[in-house]
Backbone as JSON, one array per atom type, in Angstrom:
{
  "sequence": "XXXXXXXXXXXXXXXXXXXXXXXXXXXXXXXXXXXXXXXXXXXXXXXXXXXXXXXXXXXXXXXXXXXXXXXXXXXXXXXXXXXXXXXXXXXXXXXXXXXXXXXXXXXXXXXXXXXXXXXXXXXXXXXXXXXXXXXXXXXXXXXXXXXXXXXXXXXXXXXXXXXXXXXXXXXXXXXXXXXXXXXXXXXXXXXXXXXXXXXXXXXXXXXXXXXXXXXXXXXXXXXXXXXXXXXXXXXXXXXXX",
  "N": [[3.18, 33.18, -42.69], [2.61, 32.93, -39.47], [4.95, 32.12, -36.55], [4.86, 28.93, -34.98], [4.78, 29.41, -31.75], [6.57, 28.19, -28.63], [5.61, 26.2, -26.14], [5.25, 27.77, -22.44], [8.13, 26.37, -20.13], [6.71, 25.39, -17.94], [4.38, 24.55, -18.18], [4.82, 22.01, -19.17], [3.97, 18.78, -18.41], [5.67, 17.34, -15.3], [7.68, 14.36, -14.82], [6.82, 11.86, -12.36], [8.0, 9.8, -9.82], [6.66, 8.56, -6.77], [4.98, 8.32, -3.83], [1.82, 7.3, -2.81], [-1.88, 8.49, -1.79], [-4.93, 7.56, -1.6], [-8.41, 8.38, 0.1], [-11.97, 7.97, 0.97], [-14.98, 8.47, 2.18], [-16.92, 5.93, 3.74], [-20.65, 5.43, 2.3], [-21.26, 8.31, 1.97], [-23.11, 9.62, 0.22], [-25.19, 8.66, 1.51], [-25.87, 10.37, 3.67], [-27.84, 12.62, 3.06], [-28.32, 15.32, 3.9], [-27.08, 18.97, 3.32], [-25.64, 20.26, 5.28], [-24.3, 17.98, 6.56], [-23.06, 16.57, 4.71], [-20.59, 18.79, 4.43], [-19.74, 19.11, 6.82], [-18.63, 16.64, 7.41], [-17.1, 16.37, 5.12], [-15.33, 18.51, 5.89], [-14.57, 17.76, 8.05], [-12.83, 14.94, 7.5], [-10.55, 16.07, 6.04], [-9.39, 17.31, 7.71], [-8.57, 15.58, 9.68], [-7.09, 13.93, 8.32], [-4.51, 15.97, 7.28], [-3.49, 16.47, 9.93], [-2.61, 13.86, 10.82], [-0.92, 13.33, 8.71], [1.34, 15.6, 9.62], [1.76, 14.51, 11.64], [2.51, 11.89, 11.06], [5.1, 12.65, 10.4], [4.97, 13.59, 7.46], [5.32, 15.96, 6.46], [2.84, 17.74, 5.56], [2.97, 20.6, 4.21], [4.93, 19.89, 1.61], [3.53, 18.13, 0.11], [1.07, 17.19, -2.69], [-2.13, 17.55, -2.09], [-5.92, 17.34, -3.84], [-9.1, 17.55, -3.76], [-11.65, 15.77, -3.61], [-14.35, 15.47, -3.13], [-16.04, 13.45, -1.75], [-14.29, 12.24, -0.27], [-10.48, 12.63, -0.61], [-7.4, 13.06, -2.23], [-3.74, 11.96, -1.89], [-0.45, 13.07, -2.93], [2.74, 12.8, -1.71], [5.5, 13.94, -0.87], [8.58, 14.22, -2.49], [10.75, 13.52, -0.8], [9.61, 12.16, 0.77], [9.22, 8.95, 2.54], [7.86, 5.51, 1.1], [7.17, 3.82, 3.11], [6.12, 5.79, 5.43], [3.9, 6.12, 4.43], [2.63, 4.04, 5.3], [2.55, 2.3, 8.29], [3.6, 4.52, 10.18], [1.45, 6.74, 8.8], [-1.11, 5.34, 8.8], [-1.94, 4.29, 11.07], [-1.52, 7.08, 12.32], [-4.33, 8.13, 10.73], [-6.31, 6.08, 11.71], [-6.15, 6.77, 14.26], [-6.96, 9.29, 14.72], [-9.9, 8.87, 12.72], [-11.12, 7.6, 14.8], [-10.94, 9.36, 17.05], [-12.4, 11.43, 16.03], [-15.33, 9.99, 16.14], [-15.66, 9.61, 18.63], [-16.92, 11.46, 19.45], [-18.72, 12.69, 17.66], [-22.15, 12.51, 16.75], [-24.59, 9.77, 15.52], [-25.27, 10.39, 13.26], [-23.23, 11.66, 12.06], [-21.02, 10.01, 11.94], [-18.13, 8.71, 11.18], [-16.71, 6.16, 8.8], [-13.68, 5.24, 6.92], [-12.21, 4.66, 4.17], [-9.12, 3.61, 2.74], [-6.56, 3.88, 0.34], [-3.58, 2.54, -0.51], [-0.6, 3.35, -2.42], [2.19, 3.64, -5.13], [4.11, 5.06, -7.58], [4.88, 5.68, -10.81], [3.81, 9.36, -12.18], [2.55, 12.2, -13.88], [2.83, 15.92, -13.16], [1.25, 18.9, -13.47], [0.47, 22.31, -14.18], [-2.49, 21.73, -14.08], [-3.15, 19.98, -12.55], [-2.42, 16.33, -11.37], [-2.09, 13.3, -12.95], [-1.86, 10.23, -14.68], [-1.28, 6.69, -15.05], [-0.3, 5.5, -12.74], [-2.1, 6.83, -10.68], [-4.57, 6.53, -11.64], [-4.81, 3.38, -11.23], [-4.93, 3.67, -7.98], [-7.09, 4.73, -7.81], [-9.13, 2.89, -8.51], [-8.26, 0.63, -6.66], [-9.59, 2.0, -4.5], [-11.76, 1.7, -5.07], [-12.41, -1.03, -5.1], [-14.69, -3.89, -4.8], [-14.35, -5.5, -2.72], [-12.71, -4.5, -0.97], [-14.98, -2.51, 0.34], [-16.81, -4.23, 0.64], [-15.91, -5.58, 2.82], [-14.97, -3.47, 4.83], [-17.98, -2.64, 5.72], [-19.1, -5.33, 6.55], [-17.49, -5.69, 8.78], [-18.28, -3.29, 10.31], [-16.48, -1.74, 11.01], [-14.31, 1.18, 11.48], [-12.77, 1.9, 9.71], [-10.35, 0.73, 6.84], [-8.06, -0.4, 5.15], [-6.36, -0.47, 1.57], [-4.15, -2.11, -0.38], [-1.49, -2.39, -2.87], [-0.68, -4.69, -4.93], [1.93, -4.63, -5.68], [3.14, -3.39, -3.94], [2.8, -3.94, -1.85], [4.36, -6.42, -2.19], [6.56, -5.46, -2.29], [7.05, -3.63, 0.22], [5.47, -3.74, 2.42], [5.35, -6.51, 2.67], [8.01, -6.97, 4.11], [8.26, -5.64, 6.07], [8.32, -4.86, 9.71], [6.64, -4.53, 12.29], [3.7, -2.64, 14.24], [1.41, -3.18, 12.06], [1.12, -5.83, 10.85], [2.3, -8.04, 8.03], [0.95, -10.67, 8.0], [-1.67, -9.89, 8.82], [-2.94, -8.87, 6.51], [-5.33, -9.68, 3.43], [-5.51, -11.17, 0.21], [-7.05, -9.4, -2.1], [-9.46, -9.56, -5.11], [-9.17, -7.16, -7.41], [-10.89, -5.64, -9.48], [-12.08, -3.59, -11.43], [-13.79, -1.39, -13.48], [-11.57, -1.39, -16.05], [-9.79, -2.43, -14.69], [-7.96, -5.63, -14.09], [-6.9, -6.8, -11.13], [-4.63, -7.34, -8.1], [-5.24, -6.51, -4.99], [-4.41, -5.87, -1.2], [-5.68, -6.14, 1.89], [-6.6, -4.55, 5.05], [-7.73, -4.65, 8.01], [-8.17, -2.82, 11.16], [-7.4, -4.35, 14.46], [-9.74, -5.98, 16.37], [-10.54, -3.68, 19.4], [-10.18, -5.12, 23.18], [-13.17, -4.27, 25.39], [-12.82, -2.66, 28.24], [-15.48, -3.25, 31.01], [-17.29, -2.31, 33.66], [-17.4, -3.95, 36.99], [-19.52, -3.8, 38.35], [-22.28, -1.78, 38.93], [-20.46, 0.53, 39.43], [-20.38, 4.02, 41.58], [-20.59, 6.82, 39.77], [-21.0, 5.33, 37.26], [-23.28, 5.46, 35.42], [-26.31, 4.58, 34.63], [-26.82, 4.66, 31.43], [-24.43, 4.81, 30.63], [-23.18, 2.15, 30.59], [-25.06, 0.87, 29.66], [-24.02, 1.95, 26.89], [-21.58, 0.5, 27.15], [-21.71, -2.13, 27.22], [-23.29, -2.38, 24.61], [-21.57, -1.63, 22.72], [-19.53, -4.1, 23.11], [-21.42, -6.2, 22.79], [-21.69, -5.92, 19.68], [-18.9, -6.05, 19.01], [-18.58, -9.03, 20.01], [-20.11, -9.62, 17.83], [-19.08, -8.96, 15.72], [-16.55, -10.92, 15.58], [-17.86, -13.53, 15.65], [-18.97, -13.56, 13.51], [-15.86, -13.42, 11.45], [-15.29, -15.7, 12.82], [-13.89, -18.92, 11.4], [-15.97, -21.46, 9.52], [-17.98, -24.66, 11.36], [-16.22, -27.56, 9.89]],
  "CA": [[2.65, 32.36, -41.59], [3.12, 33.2, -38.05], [5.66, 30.91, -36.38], [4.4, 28.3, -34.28], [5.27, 29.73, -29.98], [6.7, 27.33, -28.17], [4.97, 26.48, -24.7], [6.14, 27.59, -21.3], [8.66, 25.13, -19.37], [5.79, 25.23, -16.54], [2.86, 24.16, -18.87], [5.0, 20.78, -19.58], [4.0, 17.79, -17.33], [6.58, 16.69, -14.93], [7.01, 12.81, -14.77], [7.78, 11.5, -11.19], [8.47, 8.71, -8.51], [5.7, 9.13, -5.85], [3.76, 7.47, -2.74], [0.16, 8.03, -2.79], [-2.59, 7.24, -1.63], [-6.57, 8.22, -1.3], [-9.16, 7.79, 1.12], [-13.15, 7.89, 0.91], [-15.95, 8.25, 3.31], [-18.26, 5.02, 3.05], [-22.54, 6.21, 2.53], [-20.79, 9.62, 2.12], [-24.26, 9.96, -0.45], [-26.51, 8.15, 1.76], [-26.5, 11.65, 4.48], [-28.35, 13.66, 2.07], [-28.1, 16.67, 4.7], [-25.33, 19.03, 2.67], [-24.49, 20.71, 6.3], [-23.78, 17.1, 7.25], [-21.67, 16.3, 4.14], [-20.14, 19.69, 4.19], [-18.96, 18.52, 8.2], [-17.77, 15.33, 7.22], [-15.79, 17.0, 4.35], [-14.07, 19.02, 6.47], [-13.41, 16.28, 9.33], [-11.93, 13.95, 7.01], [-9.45, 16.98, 5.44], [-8.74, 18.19, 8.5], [-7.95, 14.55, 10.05], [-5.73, 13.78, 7.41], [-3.33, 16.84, 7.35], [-2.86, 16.2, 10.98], [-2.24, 12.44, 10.5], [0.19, 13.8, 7.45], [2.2, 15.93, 9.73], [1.92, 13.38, 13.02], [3.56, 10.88, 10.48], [6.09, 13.33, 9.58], [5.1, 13.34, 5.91], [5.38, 17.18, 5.94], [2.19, 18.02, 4.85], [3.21, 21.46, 2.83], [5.6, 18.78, 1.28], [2.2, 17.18, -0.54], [0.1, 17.71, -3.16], [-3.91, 17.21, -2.16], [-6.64, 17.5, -4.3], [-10.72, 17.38, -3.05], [-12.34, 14.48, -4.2], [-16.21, 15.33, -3.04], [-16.26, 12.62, -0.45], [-12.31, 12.39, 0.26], [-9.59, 13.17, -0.99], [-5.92, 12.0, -2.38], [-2.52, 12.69, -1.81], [1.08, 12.85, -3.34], [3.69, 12.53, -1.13], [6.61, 14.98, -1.59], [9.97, 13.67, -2.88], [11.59, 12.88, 0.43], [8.93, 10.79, 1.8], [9.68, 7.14, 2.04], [6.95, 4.93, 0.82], [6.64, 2.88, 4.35], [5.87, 6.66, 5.86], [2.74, 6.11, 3.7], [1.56, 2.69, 5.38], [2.48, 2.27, 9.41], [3.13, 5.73, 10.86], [0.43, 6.98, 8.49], [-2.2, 4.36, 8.47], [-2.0, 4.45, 12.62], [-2.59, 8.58, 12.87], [-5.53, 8.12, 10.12], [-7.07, 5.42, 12.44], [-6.45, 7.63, 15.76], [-7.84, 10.65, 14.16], [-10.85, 8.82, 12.64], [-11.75, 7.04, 16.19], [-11.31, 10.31, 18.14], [-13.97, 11.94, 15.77], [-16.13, 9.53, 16.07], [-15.8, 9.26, 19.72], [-17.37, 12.94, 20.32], [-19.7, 12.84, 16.96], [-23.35, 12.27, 16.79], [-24.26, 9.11, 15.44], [-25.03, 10.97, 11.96], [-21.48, 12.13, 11.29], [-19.71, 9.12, 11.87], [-17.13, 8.5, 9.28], [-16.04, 4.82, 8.15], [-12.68, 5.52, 6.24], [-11.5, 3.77, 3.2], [-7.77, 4.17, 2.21], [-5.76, 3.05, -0.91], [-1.81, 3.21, -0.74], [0.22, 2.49, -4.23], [3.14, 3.76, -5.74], [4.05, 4.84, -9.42], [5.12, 7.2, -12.14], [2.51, 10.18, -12.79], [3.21, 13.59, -14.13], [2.42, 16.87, -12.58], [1.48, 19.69, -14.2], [-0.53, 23.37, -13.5], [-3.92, 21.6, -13.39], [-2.82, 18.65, -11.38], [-1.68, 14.92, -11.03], [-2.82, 12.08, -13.85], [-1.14, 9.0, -14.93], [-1.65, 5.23, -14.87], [-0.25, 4.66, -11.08], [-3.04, 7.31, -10.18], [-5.66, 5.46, -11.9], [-4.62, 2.63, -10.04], [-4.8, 4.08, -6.85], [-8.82, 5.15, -7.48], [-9.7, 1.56, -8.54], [-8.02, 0.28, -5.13], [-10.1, 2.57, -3.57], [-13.41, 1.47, -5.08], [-12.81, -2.06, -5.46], [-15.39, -4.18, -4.22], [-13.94, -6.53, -1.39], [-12.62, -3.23, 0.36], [-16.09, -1.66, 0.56], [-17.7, -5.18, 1.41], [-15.0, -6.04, 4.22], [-15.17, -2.53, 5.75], [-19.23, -2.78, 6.0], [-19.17, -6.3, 7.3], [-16.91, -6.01, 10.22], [-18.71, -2.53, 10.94], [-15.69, -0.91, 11.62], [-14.7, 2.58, 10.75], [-11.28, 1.93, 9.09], [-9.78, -0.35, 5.78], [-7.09, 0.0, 4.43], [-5.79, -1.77, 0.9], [-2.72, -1.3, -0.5], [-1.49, -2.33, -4.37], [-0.06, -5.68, -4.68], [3.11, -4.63, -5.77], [3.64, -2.14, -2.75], [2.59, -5.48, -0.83], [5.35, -7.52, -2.04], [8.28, -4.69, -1.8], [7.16, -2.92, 1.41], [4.44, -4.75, 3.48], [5.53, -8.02, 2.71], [9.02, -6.92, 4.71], [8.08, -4.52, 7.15], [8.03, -5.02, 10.78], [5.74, -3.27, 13.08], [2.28, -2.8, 14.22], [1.06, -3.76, 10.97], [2.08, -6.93, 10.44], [1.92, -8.23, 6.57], [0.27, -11.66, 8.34], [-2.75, -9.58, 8.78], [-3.35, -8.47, 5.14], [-5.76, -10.35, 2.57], [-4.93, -10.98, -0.93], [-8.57, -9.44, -2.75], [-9.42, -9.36, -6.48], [-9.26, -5.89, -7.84], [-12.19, -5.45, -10.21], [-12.93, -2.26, -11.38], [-13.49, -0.99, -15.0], [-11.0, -1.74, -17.15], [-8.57, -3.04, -14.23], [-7.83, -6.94, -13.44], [-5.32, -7.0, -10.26], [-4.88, -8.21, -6.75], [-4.74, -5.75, -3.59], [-4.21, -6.42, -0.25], [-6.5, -5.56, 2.8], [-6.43, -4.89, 6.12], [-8.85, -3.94, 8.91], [-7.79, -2.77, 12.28], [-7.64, -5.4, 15.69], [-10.61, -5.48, 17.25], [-9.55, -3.84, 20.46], [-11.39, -5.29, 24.41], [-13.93, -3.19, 26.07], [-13.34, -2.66, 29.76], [-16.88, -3.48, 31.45], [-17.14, -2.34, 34.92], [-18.17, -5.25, 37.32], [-20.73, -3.52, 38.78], [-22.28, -0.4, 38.26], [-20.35, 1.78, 40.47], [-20.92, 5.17, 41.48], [-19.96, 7.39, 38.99], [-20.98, 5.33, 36.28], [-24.45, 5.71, 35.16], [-26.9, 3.23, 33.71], [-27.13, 5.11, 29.94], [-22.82, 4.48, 30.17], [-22.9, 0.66, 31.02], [-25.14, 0.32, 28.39], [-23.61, 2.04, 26.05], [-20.43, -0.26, 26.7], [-22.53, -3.56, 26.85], [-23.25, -2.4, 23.28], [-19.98, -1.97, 22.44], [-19.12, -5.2, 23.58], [-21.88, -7.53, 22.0], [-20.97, -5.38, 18.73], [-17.35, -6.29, 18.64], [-18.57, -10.14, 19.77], [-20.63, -9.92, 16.67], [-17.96, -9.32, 14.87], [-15.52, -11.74, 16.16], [-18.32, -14.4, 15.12], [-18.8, -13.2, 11.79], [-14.81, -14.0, 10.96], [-15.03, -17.45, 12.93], [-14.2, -20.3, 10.47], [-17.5, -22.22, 10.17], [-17.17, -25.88, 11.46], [-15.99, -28.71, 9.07]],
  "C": [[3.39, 32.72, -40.31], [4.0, 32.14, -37.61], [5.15, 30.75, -35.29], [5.31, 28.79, -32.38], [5.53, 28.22, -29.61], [5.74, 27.24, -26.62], [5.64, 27.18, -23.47], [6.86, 26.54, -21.35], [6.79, 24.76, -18.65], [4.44, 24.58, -17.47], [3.27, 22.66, -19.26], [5.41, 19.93, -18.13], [5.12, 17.35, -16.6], [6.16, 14.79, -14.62], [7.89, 12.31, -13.32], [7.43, 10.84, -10.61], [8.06, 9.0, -7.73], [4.84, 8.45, -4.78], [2.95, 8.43, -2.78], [-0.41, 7.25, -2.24], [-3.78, 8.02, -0.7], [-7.5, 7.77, -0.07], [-10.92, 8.59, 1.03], [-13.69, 8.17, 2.05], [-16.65, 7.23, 2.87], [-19.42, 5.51, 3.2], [-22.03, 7.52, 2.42], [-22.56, 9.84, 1.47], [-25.34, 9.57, 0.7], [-26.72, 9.86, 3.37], [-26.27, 12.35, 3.35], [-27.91, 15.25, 2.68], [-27.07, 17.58, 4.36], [-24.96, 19.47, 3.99], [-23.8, 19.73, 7.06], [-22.5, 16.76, 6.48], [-20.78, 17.63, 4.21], [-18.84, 19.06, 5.98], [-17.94, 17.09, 8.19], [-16.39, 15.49, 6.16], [-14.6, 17.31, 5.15], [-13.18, 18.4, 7.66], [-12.39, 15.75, 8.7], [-10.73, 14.54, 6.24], [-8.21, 17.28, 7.01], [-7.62, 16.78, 9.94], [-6.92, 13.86, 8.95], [-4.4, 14.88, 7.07], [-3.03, 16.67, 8.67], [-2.15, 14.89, 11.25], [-0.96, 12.82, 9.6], [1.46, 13.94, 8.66], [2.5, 15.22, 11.57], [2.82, 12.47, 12.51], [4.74, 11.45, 9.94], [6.28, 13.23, 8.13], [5.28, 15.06, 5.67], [4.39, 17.63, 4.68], [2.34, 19.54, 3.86], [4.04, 20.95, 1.57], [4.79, 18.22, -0.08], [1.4, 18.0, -1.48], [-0.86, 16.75, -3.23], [-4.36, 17.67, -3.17], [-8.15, 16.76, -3.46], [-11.21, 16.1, -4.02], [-13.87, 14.61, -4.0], [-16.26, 14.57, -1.4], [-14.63, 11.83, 0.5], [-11.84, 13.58, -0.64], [-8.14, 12.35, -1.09], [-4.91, 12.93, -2.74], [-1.17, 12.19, -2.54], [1.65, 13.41, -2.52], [5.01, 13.21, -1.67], [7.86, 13.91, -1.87], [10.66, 13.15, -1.61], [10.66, 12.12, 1.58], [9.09, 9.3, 1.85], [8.54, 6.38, 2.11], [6.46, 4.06, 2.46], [6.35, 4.36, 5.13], [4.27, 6.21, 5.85], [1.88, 4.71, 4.61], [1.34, 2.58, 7.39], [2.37, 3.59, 10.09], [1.81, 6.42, 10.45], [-0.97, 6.67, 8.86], [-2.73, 4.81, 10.07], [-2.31, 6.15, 13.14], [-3.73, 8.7, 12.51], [-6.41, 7.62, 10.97], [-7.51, 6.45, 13.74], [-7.39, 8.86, 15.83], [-9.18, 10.54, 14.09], [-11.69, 8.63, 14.17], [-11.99, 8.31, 16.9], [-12.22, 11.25, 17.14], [-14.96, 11.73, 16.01], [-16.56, 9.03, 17.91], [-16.96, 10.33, 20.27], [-18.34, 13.01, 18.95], [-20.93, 11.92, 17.33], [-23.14, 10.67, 16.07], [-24.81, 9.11, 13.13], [-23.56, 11.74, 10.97], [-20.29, 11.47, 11.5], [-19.13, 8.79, 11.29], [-16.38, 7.2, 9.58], [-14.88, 5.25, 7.0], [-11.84, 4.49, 5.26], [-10.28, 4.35, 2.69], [-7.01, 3.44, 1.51], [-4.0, 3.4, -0.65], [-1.29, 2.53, -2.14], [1.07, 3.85, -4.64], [3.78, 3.78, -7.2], [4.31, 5.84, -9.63], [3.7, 8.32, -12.34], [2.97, 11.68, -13.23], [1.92, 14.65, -13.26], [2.1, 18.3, -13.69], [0.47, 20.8, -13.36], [-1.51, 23.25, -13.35], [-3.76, 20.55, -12.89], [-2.47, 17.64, -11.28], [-2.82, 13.87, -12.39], [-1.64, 11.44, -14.13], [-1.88, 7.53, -14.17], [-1.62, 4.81, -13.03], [-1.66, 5.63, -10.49], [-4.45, 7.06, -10.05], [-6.0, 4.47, -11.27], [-4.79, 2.75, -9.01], [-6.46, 4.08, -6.97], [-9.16, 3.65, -7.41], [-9.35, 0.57, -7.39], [-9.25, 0.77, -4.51], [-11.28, 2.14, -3.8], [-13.43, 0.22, -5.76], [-13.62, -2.98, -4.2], [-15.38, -4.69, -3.1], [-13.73, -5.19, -0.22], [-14.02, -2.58, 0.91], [-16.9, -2.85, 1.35], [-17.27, -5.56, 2.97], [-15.19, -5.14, 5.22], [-17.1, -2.7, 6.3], [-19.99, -4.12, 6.34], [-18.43, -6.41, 8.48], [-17.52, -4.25, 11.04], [-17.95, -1.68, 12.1], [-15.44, 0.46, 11.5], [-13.36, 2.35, 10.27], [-11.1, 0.92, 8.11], [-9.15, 0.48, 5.15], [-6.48, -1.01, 3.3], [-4.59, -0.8, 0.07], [-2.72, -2.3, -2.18], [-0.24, -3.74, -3.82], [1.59, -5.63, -4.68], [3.85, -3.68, -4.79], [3.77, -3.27, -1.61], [4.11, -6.11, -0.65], [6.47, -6.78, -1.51], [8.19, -4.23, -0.89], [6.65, -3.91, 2.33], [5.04, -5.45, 3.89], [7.09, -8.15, 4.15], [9.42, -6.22, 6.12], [7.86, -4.87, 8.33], [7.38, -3.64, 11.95], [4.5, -4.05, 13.59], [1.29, -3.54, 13.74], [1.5, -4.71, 9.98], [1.83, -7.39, 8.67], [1.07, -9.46, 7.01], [-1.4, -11.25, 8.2], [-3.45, -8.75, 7.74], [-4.39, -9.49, 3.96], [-5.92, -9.9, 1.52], [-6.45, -10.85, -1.55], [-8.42, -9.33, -3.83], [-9.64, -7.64, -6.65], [-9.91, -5.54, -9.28], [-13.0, -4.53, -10.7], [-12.6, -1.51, -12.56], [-12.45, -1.98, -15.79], [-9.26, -2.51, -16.45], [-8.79, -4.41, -13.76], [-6.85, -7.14, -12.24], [-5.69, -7.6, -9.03], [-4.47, -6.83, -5.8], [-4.76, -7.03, -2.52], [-5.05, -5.35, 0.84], [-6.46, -6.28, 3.96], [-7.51, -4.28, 7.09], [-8.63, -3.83, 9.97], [-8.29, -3.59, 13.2], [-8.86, -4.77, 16.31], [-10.55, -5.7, 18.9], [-10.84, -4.4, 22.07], [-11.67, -4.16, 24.67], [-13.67, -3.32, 27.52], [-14.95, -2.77, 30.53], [-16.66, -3.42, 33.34], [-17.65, -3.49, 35.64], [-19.1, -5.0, 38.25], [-20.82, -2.01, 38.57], [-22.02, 0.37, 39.82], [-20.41, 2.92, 40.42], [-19.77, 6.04, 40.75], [-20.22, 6.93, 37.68], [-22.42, 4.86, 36.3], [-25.34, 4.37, 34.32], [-26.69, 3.4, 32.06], [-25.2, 4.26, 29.77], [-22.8, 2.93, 29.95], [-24.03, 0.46, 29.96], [-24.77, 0.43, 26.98], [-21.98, 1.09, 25.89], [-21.3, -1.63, 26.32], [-22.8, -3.53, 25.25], [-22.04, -2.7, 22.44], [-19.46, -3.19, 22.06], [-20.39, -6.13, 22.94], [-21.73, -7.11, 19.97], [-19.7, -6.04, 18.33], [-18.22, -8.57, 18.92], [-19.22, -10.32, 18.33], [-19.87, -10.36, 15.75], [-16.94, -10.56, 14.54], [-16.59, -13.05, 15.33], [-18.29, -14.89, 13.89], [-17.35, -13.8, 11.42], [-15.04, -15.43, 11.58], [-15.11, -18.05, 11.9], [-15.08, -20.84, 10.5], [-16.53, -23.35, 9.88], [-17.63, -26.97, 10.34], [-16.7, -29.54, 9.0]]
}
């Protein structure tokens, strides 16, 4: 009998300590057009490695993988998990907005993003484990998808309860933990709680008359703007008691 080879080292999974954390296009399916999804692909790649290395996560640092309609990342060893939520979260946003400032109104990208934290091994065909699992079912649990497509924003972000309590919950900044809501996490075979957030909805300047230089098509395109965002603003009002 032949004797049993042992494997490579390199063919055996490494197991490691890691911030992650994915991000979607919402309707990515509903533009059928592939040169549209093919454009949106590459926006939302190409706005996230710049966001990466804006937040100083040292994107060669990372291992990506394609997802179809995103994509998700591991975070190299010397990244510190709050990298992953404020500096991050804030280039993702800037990035998406200035795409969407200069795109049509067919390649606008709404951005869903999961952050969470956990054990997963690595190996030569790529990243699996439980915290990774976790991380997808963030990403496609229901409240995040409903919240982002009711305030008709282009940004949500939810994060993993237990990233909540040890980072969020302590963190001062921008992104305050006040402005997070505690959602059910509902998806397959997972029962948990995230946390979600949706960027301030910021004022519109409105000229106070149409002066020269600014055109009728502009002033209505802010007036839109602007009963848009009041929409919004309604929509959250408390209804009265």
């Amino acid at each position: 009998m032949e004797p049993r080879t042992r494997p490579e080292r390199s063919s055996f999974a490494r197991t490691l300590h890691r911030g992650m954390f994915a991000v979607d296009i919402a309707s990515f399916s509903a533009r059928r057009d592939p040169a549209v999804q093919r454009f949106l692909r590459s926006s939302v790649h190409g706005i996230v490695r710049e966001a990466c290395r804006a937040a100083g996560l040292g994107w060669d640092g990372c291992h990506a993988e394609d997802r179809g309609d995103g994509l998700f990342v591991i975070a190299g060893p010397e990244a510190g998990i709050d990298v992953l939520l404020e500096p991050l979260v804030v280039q993702l946003l800037g990035g998406v907005r200035r795409h969407n400032k200069l795109a049509n109104r067919e390649a606008q990208i709404q951005l869903r993003m999961a952050v969470h934290a956990g054990y997963l091994q690595l190996d030569e065909h790529g990243a699996t484990g439980v915290a990774l699992n976790h991380l997808f079912r963030l990403l496609d649990a229901a409240p995040l998808k409903y919240r982002l497509a009711e305030a008709s924003g282009d940004f949500a972000l939810i994060v993993s309860h237990h990233l909540f309590e040890e980072v969020v919950a302590y963190s001062v900044g921008v992104i305050e933990a006040s402005a997070f809501t505690c959602v059910p996490v509902r998806v397959k075979e997972t029962h948990d709680r995230g946390w979600v957030w949706l960027p301030p909805v910021h004022p519109v300047r409105v000229p106070h008359a149409l002066e020269p230089g600014v055109s009728h098509e502009q002033l209505i395109g802010l007036l839109s703007v602007l009963i848009r965002q009041l929409d919004q603003l309604a929509r959250h009002r408390p209804a009265a008691q």
